[in-house]
N, C-alpha and C positions, 0 to 999 in steps of 0.2 A: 333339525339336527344341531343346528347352531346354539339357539335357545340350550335346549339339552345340557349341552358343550357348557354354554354358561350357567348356569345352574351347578353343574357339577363342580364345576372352578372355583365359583359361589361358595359350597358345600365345604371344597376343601379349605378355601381361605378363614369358613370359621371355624372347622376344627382347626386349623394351626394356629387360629388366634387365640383359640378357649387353649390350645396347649402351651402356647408359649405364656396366657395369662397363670394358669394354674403352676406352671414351673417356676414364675416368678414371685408367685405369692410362696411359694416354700420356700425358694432360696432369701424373701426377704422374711421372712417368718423365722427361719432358722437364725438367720443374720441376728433378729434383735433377741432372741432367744440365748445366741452366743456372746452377743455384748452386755446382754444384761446378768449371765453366768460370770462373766469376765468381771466386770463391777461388785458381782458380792464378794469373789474372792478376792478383788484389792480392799474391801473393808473388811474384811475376816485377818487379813494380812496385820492390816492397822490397828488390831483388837476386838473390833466390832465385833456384834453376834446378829446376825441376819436370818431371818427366819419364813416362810412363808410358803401357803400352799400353792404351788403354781410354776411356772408362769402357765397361765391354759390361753393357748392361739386360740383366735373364732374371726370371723368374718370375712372367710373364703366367700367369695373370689374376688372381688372388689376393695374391700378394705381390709384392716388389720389389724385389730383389736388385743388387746392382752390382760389380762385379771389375773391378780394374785389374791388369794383367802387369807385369813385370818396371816397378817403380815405382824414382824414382831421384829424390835431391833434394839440390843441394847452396848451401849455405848462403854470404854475399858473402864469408868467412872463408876459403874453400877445403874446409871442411868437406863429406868425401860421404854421404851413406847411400844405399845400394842393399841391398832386401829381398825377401822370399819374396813368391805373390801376397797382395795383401790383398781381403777379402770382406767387403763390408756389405750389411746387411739393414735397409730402410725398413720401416715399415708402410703401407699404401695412405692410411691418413686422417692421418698423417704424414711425407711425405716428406723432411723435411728434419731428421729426426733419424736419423743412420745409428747401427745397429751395426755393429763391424768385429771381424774376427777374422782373424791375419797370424801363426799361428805361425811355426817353422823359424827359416835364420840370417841375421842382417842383418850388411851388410859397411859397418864404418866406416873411410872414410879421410881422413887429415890431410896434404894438400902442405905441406913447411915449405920454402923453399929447393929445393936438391935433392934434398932426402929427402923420404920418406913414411913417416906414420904410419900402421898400418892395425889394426883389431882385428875379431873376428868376436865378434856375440853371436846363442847359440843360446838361444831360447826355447824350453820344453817348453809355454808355455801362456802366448797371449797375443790377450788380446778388449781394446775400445775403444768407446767411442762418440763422435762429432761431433755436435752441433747446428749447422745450417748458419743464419744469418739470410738473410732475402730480397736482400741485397744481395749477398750471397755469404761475409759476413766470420765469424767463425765465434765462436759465441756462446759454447760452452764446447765442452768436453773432456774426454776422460778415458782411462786409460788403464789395465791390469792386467796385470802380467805375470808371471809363475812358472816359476819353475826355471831359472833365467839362468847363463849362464857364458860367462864372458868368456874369448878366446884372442886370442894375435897372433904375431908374430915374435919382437917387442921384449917382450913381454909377460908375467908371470906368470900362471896363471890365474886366477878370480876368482869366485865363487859368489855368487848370491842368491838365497833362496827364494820372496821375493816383493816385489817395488816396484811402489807405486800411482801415481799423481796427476793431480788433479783440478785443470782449467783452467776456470775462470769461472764462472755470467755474468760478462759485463761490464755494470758499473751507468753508463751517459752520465751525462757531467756533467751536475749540474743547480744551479740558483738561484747559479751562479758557483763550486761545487764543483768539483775535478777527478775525472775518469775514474777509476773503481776495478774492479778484478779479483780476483776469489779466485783463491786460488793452493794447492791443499792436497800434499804430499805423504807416503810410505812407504816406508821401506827395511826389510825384518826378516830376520834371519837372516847376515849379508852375510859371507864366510871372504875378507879378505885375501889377498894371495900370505904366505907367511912371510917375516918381517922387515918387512913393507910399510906394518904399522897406527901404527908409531911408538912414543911413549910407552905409548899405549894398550891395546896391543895389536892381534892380526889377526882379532879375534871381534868383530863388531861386533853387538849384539843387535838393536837397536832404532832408528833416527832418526826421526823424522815431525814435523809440522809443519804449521799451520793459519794463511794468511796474508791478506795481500792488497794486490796491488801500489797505488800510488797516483797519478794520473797515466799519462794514456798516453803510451807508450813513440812518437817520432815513427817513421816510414818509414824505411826507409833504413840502411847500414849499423852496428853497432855503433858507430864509432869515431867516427862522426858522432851519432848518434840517441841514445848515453849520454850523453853530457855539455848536448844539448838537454834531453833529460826531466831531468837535476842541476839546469840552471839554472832549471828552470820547480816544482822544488820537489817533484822526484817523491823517492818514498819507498814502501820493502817496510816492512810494519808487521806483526810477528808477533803474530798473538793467544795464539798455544801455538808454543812449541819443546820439543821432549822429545829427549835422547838416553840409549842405555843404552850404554855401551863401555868395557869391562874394569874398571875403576872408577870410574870416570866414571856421574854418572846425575847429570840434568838437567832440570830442567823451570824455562822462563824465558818472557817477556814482552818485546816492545819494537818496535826498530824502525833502520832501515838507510836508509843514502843513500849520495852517493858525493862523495870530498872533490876539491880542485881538480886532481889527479895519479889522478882515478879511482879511488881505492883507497876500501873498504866504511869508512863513519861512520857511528858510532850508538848504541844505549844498551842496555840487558838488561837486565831486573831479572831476579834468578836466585835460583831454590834451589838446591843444588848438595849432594852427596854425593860423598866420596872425595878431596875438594880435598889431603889431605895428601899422598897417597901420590901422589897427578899433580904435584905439586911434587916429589917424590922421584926419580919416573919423567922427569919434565922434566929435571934435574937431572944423572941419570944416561945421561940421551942427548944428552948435551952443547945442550938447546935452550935453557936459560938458565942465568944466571953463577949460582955458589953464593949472591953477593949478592942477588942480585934473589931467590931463593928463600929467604934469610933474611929478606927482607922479609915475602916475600908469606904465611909463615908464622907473621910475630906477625901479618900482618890478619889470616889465617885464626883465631888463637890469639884476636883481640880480638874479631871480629866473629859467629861460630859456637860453635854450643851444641851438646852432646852429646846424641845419640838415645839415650834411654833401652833402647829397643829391641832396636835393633840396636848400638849399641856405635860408632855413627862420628858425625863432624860434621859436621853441617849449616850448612852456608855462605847465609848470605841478603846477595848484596851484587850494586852492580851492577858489571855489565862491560861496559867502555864501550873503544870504537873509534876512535880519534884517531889526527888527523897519523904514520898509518901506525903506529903500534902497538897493541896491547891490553892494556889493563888492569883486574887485578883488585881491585877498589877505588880504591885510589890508588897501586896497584903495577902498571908495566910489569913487561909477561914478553917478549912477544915482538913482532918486527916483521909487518906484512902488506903482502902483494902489491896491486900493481894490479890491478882482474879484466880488463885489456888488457892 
């Protein structure tokens, strides 16, 4: 009789366990289903165009899985990307942190006029993850990719072994502080087309980069929504810039804005290795006048001290971003673009 008793108990304990599992996989099922609704409408809002067949739930009871089909998003720029499927995986006692994994090739296109630009990049190996917040808006990100190679029409090809980057949190403004973001990212490896790297070369080893935007960027498109975050005092601020590239090797500090014509303002404090021979290289690919590289080589000559070491000089100076050129110390070299 007892036995019985317990058996029965037994019985009931895992139907209430299998019901309270199966209720919790919907309600968190539903959850990410509605934050991930919630998300495309703040980019629809923003101009985006968001597209995809899905989201399809699967891996009742235990886990919780999500695949979108042929996904497509194009940006208020005209910019498209259309991708392989993409695959996230929740955990039950966290829904709203996915991992995603989207190898294969993603197809980029650019309307300019009546032409198009288009490029394919195939990924041999590429996972992600999203945090979603409750409101739907998406709290960070990240991304991994390996074995990249870039094609197109118009195109050269273009190789990289591996690029990272890392989007947020986002910290809310507080005590009258503005909105800040981490922004980290990685390029290693990267082969040029030939001819393509410039002075530098088509070998790029190394770039990476540990930031943090400052101020939120408002809604809405580019051409609008940069020069609202200029006036309101926004600002990318690098805590580390590092590059390695043909002789080039860099590791700098600072920080970036954007001046009344949109073009990047701002400061660097740099150490710098190779500055002679990138004056040489500058020099010989016609990007600046002999002048201006006799200048910037008695800075270099005043301001840098010889590596015992290795045998080259080390440049400690800043490079700073003004009324559309750059300068190293108190030498322009060259002019810069608007980023519109």
């Amino acid at each position: 009789m007892r036995r019985t008793r317990l058996v029965s108990l037994g019985t009931v304990a895992l139907v209430v366990f299998a019901l309270a599992v199966s209720a919790y996989w919907y309600w968190a099922s539903q959850a990410l289903a509605e934050g991930i609704a919630r998300w495309r409408a703040e980019q629809i809002e923003r101009g985006y165009e968001i597209d995809y067949d899905g989201p399809h739930m699967g891996g009742f009871p235990f886990a919780l899985t999500v695949t979108f089909n042929q996904p497509k998003a194009v940006s208020p720029q005209g910019l498209s990307w259309q991708g392989p499927p993409i695959r996230g995986e929740a955990k039950l006692w966290d829904p709203f942190t996915i991992d995603l994994a989207f190898p294969g090739t993603h197809q980029l296109r650019l309307a300019e006029g009546q032409e198009e630009r288009a490029a394919d990049v195939a990924t041999g190996e590429a996972r992600g993850q999203v945090v979603l917040a409750l409101d739907g808006q998406v709290d960070s990100a990240s991304v991994d990719l390996g074995a990249l190679r870039v094609n197109g029409p118009d195109l050269k090809p273009l190789t990289v072994d591996r690029l990272t980057a890392r989007l947020g949190p986002l910290r809310p403004s507080q005590a009258g502080d503005p909105d800040a973001l981490n922004l980290m990212g990685e390029a290693v490896s990267v082969s040029l087309p030939e001819g393509e790297g410039g002075p530098l070369g088509d070998s790029l080893e190394r770039l990476s980069f540990r930031s943090t935007v400052v101020g939120g960027i408002p809604r809405g498109k580019p051409a609008e929504s940069l020069p609202q975050w200029r006036d309101a005092g926004g600002l990318w601020r690098f805590e580390s810039l590092s590059a390695l590239w043909g002789p080039l090797d860099l590791q700098a500090e600072g920080r970036l804005g954007l001046d009344q014509a949109l073009r990047p303002a701002g400061l660097f404090d740099t150490k710098l290795k190779g500055a002679d021979e990138i004056i040489e290289r500058l020099v010989e690919d016609g990007r600046i006048k002999p002048e201006a590289a006799f200048a910037a080589q008695l800075a270099v000559a005043a301001m840098g001290r010889r590596d015992a070491a290795s045998g080259t000089t080390v440049l400690e100076a800043p490079i700073t971003l003004r009324d559309g050129l750059l300068f190293l110390g108190p030498v322009p070299l060259f002019p810069i673009a608007p980023v519109l």
